[in-house]
N, C-alpha and C positions, 0 to 999 in steps of 0.2 A: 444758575445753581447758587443757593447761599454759601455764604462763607464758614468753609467748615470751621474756623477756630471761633467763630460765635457761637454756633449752634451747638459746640461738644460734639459733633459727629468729625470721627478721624476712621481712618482702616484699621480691620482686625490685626495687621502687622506692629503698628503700633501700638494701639490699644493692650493687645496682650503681650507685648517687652515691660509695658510699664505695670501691667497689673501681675505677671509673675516676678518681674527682677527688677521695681525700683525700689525707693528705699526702704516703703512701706510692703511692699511686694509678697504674696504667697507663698513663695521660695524663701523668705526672709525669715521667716519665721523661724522660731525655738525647735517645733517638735519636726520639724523636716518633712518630707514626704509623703514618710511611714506614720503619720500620724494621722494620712486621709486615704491614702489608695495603697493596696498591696500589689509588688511587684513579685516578680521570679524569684529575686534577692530575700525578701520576707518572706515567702511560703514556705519556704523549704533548704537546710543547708544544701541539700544534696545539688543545689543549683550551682553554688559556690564552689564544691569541690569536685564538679564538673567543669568548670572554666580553670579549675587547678587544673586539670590534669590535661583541660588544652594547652595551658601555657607550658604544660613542660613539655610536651609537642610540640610547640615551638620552639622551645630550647634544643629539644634534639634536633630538631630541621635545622637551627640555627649553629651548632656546632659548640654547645653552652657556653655562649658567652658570658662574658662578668665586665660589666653586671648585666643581668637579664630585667629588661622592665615589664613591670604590667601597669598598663596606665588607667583609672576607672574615671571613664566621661560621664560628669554629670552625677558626682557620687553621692550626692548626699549627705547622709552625715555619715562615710566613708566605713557603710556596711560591708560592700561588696570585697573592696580590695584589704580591708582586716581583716574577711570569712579565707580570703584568698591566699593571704601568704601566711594564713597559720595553718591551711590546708598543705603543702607545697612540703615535700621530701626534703628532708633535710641540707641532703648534697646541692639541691636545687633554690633552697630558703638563704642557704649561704651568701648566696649570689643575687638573688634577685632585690630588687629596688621598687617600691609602689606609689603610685600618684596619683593622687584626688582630685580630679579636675575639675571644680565646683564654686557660683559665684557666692553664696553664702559663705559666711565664717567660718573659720574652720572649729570645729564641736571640741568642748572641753572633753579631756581624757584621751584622745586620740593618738595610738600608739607615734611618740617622737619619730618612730623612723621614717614613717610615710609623709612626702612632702603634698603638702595643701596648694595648688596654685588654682588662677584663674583661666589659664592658657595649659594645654598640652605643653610638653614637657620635648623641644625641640633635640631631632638627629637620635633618638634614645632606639636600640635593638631590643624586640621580644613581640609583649599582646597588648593591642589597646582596643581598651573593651566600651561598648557604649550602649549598655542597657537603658532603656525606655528615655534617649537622651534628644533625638533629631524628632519625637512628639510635641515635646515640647519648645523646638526652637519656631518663636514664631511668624508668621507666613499669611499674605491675605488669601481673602476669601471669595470668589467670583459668582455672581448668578447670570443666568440669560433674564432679562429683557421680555416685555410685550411683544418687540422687534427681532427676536432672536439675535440682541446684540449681549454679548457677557461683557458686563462692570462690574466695579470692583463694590463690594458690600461695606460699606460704612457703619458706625456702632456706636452709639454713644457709650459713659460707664456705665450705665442702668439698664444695660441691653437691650436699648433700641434701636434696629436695624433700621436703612435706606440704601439705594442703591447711587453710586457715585458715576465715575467717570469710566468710559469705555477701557479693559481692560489693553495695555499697549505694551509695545516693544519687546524688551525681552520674557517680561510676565504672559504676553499675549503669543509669544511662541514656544514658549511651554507647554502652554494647555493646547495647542495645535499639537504638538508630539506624542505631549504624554498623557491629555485630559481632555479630549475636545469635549464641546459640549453647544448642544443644538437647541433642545426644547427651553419654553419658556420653565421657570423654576428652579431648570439644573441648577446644580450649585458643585462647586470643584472646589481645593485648598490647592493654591502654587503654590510649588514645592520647590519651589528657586534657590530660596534661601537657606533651603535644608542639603539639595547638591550643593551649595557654596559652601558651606558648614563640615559637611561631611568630607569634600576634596581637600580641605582645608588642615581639617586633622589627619588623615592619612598622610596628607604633605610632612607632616609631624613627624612621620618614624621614619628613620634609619632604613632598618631592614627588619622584619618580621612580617604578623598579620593584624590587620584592624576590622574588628567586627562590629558592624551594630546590630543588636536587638531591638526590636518594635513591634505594634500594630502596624498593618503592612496589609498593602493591597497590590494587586499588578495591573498592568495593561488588560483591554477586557474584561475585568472584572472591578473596576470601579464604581464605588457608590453612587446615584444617580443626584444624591441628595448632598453628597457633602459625608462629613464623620464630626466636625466640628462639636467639641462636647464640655464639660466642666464634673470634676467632682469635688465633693467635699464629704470628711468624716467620715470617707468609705461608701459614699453613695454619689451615683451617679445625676447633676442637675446641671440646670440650663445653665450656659454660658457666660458669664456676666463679667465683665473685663475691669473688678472694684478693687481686687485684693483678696477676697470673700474665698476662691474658690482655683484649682487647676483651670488651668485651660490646655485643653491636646486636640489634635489630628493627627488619624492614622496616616501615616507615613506611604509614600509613593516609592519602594523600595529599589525597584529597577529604574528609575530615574537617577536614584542616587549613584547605581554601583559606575565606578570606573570601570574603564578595561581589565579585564580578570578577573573582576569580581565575580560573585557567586549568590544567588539568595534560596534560601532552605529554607524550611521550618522548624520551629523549635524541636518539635515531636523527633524529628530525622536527624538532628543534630543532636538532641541531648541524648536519645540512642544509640550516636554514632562512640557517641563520649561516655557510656557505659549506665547512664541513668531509663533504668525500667520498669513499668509499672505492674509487672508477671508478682501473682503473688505466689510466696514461698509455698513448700510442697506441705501440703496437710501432716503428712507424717512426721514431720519436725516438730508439730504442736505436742508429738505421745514422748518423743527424745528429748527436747530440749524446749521447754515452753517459753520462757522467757528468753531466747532467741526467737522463735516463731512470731515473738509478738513484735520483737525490734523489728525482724523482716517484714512484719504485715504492715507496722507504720511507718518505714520506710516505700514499701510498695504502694501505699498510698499517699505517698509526698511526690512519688515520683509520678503517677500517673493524675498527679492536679499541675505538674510540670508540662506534662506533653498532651493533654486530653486535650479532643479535639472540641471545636465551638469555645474554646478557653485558650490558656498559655500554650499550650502547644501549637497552636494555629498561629504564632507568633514566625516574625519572616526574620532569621539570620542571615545579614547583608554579608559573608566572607573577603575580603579582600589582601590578597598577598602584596607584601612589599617586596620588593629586590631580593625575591626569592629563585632560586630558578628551577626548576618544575622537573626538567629530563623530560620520560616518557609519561611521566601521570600527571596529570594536574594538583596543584599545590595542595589545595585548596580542600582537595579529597583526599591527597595522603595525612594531614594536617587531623582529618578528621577520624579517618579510617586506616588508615595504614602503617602510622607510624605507633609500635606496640608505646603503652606507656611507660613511664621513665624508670619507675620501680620494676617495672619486670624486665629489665634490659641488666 
């Protein structure tokens, strides 16, 4: 085999750490994100003030501690967790404390109170929330072989692919658990470093719940081909590991969850959390038109949140911390059963 540091051919695990987070990096950029792909967070408030009204579920399961945190992983330019505690009940705003967990700068104008770090925010009670954050932590990429052996896929920045050295060790008994993979072509992303990632920050909290949001796949129903993708400017293109463009893969979400956890989908969970895409009764349009119409474009924020083949097909990983359960599981009172904070 040549030597990879002649030839520019490294793994996509590398490749895509330096082309999303070095210095010159993707992530680095001015316009953040939101300036190439739209998340849950951008479509629609009602996203945001459905993750409100978890946290204050948490608050009550939690016994409303002070302070109450909401931690947002991977925030951006600190959309989510500013939609979040100006959403948040007064009695509950009192108390709670917000954190941007993001390795970019932190964005001019950003409300003082929310702290900027580049680590979770250790021992801290309440939600740490991680919308579209374990896609982009990143992860190599495997094919089979002539031989029906899977190695690991190599890249130049120009996105020129090769195939490297037989996949081994702990990368190689992963994809026996959670990804095997037989025919020539197959192609898997190890999701090693995304369970390392994700155990990592739940290790973070205190006591409460830690959710990620993602593209998300399970056992049995994995891509044959891989998910491996790039956008730019709102559209979807090839991969190329320059600076130019994202780079993601859907998430292997039941690899991630610890013991206890839970994965849903967004559609089940944002309905759990009161966001519906039923539009308002026609008859409201003859009483009160300019409410009819708030409810109609509300009904349809809320159903580009949970529609299916879209955001709604998104996998919520639930995980309870040093919570204790009784007879119901945390995880579903959290979501369903504990009334929200304002009507208590």
């Amino acid at each position: 085999m040549r030597d990879e540091e002649t030839d520019g051919f490294r793994g996509w695990r590398e490749a895509t750490e330096e082309s999303l987070y070095g210095p010159s990096g993707f992530y680095r950029r001015p316009e953040g994100p939101a300036g190439h792909f739209r998340t849950s967070v951008h479509a629609s408030p009602l996203f945001a003030h459905a993750v409100a009204r978890l946290l204050c579920r948490v608050d009550a399961a939690l016994g409303r501690p002070a302070p109450l945190a909401f931690v947002d992983m991977a925030a951006g330019r600190g959309e989510l967790v500013t939609a979040v505690l100006a959403a948040l009940p007064a009695e509950v705003a009192s108390r709670a404390r917000g954190y941007a967990v993001e390795r970019a700068a932190r964005p001019a104008g950003l409300d003082h109170r929310i702290e900027w770090l580049a680590e979770p925010p250790k021992g801290v009670t309440g939600l740490l929330f991680a919308n579209e954050w374990l896609d982009n932590v990143p992860l190599e990429v495997a094919e089979v072989d002539s031989e029906g052996v899977a190695r690991v896929v190599l890249v130049r920045r120009d996105g020129t692919e090769r195939l490297g050295e037989p996949v081994a060790g702990a990368e190689a008994e992963w994809l026996r658990k959670w990804w095997p993979l037989s025919s020539e072509g197959d192609r898997a992303e190890i999701g090693l470093p995304r369970d390392t990632a994700w155990a990592s920050a739940v290790a973070s909290l205190g006591r409460g719940l830690a959710v990620a949001v993602d593209y998300a796949h399970v056992a049995g129903a994995r891509p044959p081909f891989g998910t491996l993708t790039g956008f730019r400017e709102g559209r979807e293109t090839v991969p190329v590991p320059d600076g130019s463009c994202d780079i993601t893969a859907h998430v292997a979400l039941d690899a991630c969850a610890l013991p206890g956890g839970r994965v849903e989908t967004q559609r089940n969970a944002l309905r759990a959390l009161g966001v519906s895409g039923a539009r308002p009764a026609l008859a409201l349009a003859s009483t009160d038109p300019t409410a009819y119409l708030r409810a109609l474009a509300s009904a349809g924020a809320a159903a580009e949140l949970t529609a299916p083949g879209g955001l709604g097909d998104f996998g919520w990983l639930l995980q309870p911390v040093g919570l204790a359960g009784g007879t119901r599981p945390v995880d579903e009172a959290l979501l369903v059963d504990v009334p929200d904070h304002e009507e208590q």
